[in-house]
C-alpha positions as CSV (number, residue, x, y, z in Angstrom):
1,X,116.6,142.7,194.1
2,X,113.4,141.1,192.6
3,X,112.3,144.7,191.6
4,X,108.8,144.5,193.7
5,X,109.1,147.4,195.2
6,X,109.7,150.8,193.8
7,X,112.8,151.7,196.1
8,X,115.5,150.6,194.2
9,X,118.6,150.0,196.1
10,X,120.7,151.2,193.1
11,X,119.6,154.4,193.9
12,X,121.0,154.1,197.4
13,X,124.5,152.2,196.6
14,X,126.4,152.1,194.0
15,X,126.7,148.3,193.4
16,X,129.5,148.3,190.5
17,X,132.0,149.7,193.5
18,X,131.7,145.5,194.4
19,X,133.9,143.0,192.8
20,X,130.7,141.0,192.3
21,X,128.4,144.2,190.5
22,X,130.8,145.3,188.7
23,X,132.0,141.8,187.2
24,X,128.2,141.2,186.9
25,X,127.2,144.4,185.3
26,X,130.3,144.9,183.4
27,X,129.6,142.4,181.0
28,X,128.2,143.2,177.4
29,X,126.2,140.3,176.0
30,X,124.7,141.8,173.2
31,X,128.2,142.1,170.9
32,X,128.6,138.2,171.4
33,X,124.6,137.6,170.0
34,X,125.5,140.4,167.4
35,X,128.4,138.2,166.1
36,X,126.6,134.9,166.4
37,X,123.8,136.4,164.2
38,X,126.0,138.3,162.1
39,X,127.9,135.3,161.3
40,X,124.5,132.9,160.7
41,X,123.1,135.6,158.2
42,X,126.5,135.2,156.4
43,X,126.4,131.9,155.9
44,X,123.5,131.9,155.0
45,X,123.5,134.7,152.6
46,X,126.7,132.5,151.2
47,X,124.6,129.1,150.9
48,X,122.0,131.2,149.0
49,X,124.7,132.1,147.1
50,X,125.3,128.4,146.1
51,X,124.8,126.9,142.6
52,X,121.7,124.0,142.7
53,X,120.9,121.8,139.7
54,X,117.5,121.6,139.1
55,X,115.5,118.1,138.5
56,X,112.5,116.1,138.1
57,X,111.7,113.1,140.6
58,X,110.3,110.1,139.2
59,X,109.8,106.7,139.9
60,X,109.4,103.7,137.5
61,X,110.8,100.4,137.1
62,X,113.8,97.9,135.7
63,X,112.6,96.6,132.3
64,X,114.6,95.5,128.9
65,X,115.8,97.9,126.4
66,X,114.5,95.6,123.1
67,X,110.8,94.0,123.3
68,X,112.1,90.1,123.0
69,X,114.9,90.4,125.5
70,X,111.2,91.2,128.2
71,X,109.5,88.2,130.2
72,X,106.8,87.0,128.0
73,X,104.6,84.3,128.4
74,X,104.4,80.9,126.0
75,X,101.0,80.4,124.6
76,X,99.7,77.1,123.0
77,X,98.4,77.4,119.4
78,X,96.6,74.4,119.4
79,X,94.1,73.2,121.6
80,X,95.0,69.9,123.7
81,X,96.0,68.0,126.4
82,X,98.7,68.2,128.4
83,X,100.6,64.7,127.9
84,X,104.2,65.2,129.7
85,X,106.2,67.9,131.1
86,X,110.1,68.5,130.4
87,X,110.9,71.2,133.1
88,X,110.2,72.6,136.0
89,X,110.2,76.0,137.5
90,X,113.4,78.0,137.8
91,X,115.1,75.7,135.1
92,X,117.4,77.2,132.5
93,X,116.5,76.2,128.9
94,X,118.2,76.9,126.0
95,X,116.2,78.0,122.1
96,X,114.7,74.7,121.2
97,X,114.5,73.0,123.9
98,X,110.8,71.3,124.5
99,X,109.4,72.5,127.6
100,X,105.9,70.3,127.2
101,X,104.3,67.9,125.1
102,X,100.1,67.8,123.9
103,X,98.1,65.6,122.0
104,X,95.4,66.4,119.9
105,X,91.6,66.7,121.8
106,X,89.9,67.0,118.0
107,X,88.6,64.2,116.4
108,X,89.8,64.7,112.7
109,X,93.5,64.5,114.1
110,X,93.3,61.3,116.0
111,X,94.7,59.8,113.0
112,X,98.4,58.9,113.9
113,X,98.9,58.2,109.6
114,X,97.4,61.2,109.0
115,X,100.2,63.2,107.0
116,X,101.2,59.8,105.5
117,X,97.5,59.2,104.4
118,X,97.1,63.1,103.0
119,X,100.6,62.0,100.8
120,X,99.2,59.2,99.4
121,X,95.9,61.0,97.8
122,X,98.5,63.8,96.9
123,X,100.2,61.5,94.5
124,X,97.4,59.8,93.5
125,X,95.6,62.9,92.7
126,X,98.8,64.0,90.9
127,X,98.5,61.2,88.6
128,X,95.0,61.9,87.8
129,X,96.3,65.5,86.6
130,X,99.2,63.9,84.4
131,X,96.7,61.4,82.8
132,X,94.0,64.4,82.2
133,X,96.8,66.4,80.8
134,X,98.1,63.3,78.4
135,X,94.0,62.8,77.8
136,X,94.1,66.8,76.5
137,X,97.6,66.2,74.4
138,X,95.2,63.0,73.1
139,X,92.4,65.3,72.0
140,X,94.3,68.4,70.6
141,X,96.2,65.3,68.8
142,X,92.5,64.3,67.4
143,X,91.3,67.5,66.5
144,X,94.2,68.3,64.5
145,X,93.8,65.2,62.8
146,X,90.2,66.0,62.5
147,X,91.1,69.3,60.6
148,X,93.6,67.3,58.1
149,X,91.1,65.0,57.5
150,X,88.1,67.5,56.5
151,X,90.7,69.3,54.4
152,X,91.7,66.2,51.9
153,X,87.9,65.4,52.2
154,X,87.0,68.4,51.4
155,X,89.7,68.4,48.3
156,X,88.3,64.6,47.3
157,X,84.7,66.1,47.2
158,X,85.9,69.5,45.1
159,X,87.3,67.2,42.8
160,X,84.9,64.8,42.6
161,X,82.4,67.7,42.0
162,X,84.8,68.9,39.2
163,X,84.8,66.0,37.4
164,X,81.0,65.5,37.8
165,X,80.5,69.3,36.0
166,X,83.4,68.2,33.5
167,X,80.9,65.2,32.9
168,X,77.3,67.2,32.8
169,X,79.9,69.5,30.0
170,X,80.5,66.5,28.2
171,X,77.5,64.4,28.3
172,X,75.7,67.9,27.5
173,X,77.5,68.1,24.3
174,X,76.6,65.0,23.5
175,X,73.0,65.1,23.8
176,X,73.6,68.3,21.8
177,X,75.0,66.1,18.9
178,X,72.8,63.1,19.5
179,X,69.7,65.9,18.8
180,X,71.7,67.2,15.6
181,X,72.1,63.5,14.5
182,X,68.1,62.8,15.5
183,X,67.4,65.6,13.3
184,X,69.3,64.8,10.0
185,X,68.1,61.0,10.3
186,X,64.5,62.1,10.4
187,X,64.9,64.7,7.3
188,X,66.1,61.8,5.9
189,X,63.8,59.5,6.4
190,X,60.8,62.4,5.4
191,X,63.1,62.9,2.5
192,X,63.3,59.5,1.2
193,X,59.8,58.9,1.7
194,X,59.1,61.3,-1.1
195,X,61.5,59.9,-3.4
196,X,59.9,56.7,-2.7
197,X,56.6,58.3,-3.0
198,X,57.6,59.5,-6.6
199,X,59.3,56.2,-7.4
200,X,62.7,56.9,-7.4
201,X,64.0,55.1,-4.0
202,X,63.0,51.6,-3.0
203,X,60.8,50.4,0.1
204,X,64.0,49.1,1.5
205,X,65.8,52.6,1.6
206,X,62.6,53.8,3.5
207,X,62.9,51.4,5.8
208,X,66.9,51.7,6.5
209,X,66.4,55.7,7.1
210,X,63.3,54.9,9.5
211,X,65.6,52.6,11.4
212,X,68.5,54.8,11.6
213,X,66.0,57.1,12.6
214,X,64.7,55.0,15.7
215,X,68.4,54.7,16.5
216,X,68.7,58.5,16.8
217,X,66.2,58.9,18.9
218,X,67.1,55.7,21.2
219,X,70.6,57.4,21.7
220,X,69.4,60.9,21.8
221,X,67.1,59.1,25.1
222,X,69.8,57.5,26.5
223,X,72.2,60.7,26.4
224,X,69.2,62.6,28.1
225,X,69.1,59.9,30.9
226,X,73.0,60.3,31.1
227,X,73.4,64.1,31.3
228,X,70.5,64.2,34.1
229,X,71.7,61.7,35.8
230,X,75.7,63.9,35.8
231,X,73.8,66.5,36.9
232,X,72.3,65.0,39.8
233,X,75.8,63.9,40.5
234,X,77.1,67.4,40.3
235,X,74.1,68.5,43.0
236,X,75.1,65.2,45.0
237,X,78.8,66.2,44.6
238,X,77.9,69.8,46.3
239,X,76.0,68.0,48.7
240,X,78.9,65.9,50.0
241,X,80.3,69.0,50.3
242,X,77.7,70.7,52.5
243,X,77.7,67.2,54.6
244,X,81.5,66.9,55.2
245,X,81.7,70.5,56.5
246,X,78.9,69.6,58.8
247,X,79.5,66.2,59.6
248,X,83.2,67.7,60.6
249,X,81.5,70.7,62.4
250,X,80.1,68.1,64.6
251,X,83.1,66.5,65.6
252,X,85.1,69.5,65.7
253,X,82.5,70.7,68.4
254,X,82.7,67.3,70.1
255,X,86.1,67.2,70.2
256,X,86.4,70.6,71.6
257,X,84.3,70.1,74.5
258,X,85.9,66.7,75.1
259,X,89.7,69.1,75.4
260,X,87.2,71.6,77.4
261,X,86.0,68.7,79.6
262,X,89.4,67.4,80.2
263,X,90.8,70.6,80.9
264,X,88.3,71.6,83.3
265,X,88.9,68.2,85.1
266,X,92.3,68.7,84.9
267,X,92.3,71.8,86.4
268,X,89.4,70.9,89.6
269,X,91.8,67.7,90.2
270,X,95.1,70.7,90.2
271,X,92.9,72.4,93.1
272,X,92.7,69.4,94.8
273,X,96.1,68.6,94.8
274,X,96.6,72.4,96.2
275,X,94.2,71.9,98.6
276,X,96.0,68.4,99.7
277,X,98.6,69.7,99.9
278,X,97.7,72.7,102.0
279,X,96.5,70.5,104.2
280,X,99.5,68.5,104.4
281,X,101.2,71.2,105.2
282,X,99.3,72.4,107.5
283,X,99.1,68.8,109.8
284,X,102.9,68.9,109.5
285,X,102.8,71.8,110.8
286,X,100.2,70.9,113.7
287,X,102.3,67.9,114.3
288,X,105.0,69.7,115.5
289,X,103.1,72.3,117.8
290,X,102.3,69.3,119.8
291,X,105.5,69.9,121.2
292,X,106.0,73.1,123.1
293,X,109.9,74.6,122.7
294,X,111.1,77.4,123.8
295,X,111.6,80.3,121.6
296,X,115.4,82.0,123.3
297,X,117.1,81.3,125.8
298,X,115.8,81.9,128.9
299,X,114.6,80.5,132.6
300,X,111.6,79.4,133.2
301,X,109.9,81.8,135.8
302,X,106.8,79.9,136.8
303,X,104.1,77.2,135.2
304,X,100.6,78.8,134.2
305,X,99.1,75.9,133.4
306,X,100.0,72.8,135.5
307,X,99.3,68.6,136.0
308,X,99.0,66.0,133.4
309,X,95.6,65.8,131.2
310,X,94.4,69.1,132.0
311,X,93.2,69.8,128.9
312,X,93.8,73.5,127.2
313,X,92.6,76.1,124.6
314,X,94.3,77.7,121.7
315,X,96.2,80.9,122.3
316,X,95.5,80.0,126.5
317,X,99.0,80.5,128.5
318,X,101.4,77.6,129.4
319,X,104.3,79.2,130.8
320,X,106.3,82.6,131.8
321,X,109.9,82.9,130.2
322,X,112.8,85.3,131.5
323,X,115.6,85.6,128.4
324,X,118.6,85.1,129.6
325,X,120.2,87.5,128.1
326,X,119.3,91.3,127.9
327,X,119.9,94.7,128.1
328,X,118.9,96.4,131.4
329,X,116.4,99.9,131.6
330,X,114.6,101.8,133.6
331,X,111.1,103.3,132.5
332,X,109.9,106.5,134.4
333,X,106.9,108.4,134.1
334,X,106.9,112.5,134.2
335,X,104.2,115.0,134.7
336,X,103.0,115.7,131.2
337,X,103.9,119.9,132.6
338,X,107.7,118.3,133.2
339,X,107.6,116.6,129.3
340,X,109.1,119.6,127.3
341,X,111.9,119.8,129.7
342,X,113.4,116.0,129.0
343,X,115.3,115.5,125.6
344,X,117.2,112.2,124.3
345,X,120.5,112.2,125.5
346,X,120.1,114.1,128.7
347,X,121.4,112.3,131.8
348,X,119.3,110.8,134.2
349,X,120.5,109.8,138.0
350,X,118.9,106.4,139.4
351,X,118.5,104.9,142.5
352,X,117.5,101.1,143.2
353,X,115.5,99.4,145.7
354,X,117.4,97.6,147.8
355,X,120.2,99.6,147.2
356,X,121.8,102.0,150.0
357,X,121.6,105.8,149.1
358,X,122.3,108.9,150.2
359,X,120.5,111.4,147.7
360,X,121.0,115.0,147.3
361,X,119.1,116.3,144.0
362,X,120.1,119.6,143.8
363,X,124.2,118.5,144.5
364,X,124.1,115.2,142.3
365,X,128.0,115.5,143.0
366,X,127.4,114.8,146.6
367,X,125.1,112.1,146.2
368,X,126.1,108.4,147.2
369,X,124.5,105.1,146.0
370,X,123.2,106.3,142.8
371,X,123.9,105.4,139.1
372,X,124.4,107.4,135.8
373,X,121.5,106.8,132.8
374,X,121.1,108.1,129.3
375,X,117.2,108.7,127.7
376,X,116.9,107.2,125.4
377,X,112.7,106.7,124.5
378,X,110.2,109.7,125.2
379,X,106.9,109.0,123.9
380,X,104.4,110.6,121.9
381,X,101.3,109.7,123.9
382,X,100.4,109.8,127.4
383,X,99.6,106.4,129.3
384,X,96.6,105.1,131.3
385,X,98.3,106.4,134.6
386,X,97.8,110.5,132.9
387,X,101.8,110.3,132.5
388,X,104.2,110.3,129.6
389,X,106.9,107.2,129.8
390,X,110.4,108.1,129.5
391,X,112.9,105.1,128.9
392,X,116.7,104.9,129.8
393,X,119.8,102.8,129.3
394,X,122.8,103.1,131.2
395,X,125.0,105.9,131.0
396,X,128.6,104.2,129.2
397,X,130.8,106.9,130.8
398,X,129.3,106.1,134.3
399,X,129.9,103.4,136.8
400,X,128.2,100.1,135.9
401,X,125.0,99.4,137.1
402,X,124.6,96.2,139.7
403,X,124.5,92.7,138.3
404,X,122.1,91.5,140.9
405,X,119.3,94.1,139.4
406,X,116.2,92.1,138.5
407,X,114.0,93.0,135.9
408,X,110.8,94.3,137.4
409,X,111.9,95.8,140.2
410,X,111.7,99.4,141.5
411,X,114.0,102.6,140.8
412,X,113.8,106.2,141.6
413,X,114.7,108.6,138.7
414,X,116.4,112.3,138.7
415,X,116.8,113.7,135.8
416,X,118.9,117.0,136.0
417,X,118.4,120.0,134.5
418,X,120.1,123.5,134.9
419,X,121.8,125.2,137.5
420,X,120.2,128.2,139.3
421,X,121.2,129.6,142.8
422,X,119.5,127.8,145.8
423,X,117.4,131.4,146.5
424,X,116.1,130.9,143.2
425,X,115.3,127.5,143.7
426,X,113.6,128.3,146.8
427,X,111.7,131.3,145.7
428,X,110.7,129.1,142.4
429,X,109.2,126.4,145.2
430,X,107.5,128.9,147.5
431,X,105.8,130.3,144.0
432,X,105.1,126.8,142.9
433,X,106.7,127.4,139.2
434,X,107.9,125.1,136.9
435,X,111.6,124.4,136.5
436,X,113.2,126.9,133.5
437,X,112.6,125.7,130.4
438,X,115.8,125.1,127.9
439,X,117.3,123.3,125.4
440,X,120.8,121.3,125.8
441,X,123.2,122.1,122.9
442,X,123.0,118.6,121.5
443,X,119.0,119.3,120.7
444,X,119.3,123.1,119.3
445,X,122.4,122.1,117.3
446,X,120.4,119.0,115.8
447,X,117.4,121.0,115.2
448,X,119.6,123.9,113.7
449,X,121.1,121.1,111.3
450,X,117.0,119.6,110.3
451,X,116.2,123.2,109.6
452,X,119.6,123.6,107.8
């Protein structure tokens, strides 16, 4: 029976004549193991047969859909010294509220009347600008006057010069007579000297000519003394005229530079005030960083800076702030080979730490414990990690996501593309090729419309 030696007793008896050979060799095994494996190729030829949605895997985090709804950190603008704290960690404070107070570590702010001082030299300054602006009213006032004066000056002196030509005229045409008159007297004196010569006029007619004569010539003197001396007040007349033009140049120039000074004054005291109150502004302004509010509503995740009279640097951290109120995300980061694949819109399935699951990525039907998500962001540039970041909201048409999700923590992303049979899927992983490429209808429709 163990077949060692080469007599076989099947040769000798026939064994299937026995209940026990025949019931032994009777049997056919093989059409059982033919139906087990026929039946195991079939279902398996079926479950190739089987439609599987392709995906990319990712994993990211929980952040904030806008910027400002993010944890950010408070940062003193001011260097100081930490005087007195409001809260404490884990407190809840509202927009406003002062979280810390500082005082000044600078010299040139010790001043505690410091705004009220800068005030005071703003109005004082202001009234030096009023009373430099009256001061250039006063010498516009002036130099007009100045310019109404030369003018009836200069119209007294015209006339004055007038009337001194009207006189050299006159006192010309006198000397002009006074000469005729000289001349007559002395023919007739020369005239009755020879008539007295020949004996017909007397001695005494001689001597009544000769002194008619010296009258002549004493008036035809004096009207030469008075026509020079109308023509020298004629030049003087011109003269006047020549000095009250300068002598008004002069002031004019004077009085212009004075309005000149005044406005430039004027204007340097005008800067001042600016500058004052700039300044003012400016320590009203530092007065109230001394106190450190908070800028939203939010909690107050953990001190940076902590004790009493630690002093501080401008721009250095104080304190991390959680809004209160925000929109939950989740950024991922894909291969940049998976990028062309992803398009706004698309759905996205995610899966929380913490959070039971039961994932099946190609059956996203079948899968338990994860949450519906809508991209939303897909940026242009790659990050430091050699990945692109891919943002997304929740999905409005899915189940909510959980309440207790912090921001911050970590999430698992599949993003779904198209459905292929699982033997494609397997013979696209034993290859190592890239999911199919395509477009949703959303995108080419959009992009049909752009080009449209």
């Amino acid at each position: 029976m163990l077949n060692i030696s080469n007599n076989h007793v099947s040769e000798q008896f026939d064994i299937t004549k026995y209940k026990s050979g025949e019931h032994i060799f009777g049997i056919r095994y093989h059409r059982v193991l033919k139906k087990l494996l026929l039946g195991f190729f079939g279902i398996i030829a079926i479950i190739m047969l089987l439609p599987w949605t392709q995906s990319i895997s990712s994993s990211g985090t929980v952040t904030t859909i806008k910027p400002e709804q993010r944890p950010q950190t408070l940062q003193s603008q001011i260097p100081g010294r930490i005087e007195e704290w409001f809260v404490q960690e884990g407190d809840f404070v509202k927009k406003g509220d002062t979280i810390l107070r500082i005082s000044e570590v600078k010299s040139e702010y010790f001043d505690n009347q410091l705004t009220e001082r800068t005030g005071n030299q703003i109005s004082a300054k202001t009234s030096s600008v009023e009373a430099y602006k009256n001061k250039v009213d006063a010498l516009r006032n002036q130099l007009s006057a100045l310019k109404q004066e030369r003018v009836l000056k200069l119209e007294q002196a015209k006339n004055k010069l007038i009337q001194s030509q009207l006189k050299v005229t006159s006192d010309s045409i006198d000397l002009e007579a006074a000469k005729i008159n000289t001349d007559i007297a002395k023919t007739q004196y020369e005239r009755t000297i020879e008539l007295q010569k020949e004996g017909l006029k007397a001695v005494k007619d001689v001597e009544d000519k000769y002194s008619k004569l010296q009258e002549s010539q004493a008036k035809l003197v004096s009207l030469q003394n008075k026509f020079l001396s109308s023509k020298n007040e004629a030049i003087n007349s011109q003269l006047a005229i020549s000095t009250i033009n300068a002598t008004y140049n002069d002031k004019f120039a004077k009085s212009q530079s004075d309005l000149y000074t005044a406005q430039s004054t004027g204007y340097n005291a005008e800067v001042e005030v600016s500058k004052l109150e700039s300044s003012l502004a400016n320590y009203t302004k530092r007065s109230s960083l001394l106190y450190v509010t908070a800028p939203l509503d939010g909690y107050i995740n953990k001190a940076l800076k902590s004790g009493v009279g630690e002093t501080l640097k401008e721009g250095e951290q104080l304190v991390n702030i959680m809004p209160a109120d925000y929109e939950l995300a989740v950024e991922m980061f894909v291969r940049p080979i998976d990028l062309p694949l992803l398009h706004k819109g698309e759905k996205v399935r995610v899966q929380f730490d913490g959070w039971p699951a039961i994932v099946f990525s190609g059956w996203p039907n079948v899968s338990y414990g994860t949450y519906g998500a809508t991209i939303i962001v897909i940026e242009n540039f790659i990050s430091a990690n050699g990945m692109y970041r891919v943002l997304v909201k929740p999905d409005e048409n899915d189940v909510e996501w959980p309440e207790a999700i912090r921001v911050g923590s970590g999430a698992h992303t599949i993003a779904l593309l198209e459905n292929v049979p699982i033997w494609y899927e397997l013979w696209r992983q034993i290859n190592s090729f890239p999911p199919n490429f395509y477009q949703p209808a959303g995108a080419s429709d959009s992009s049909k419309d752009k080009k449209g």
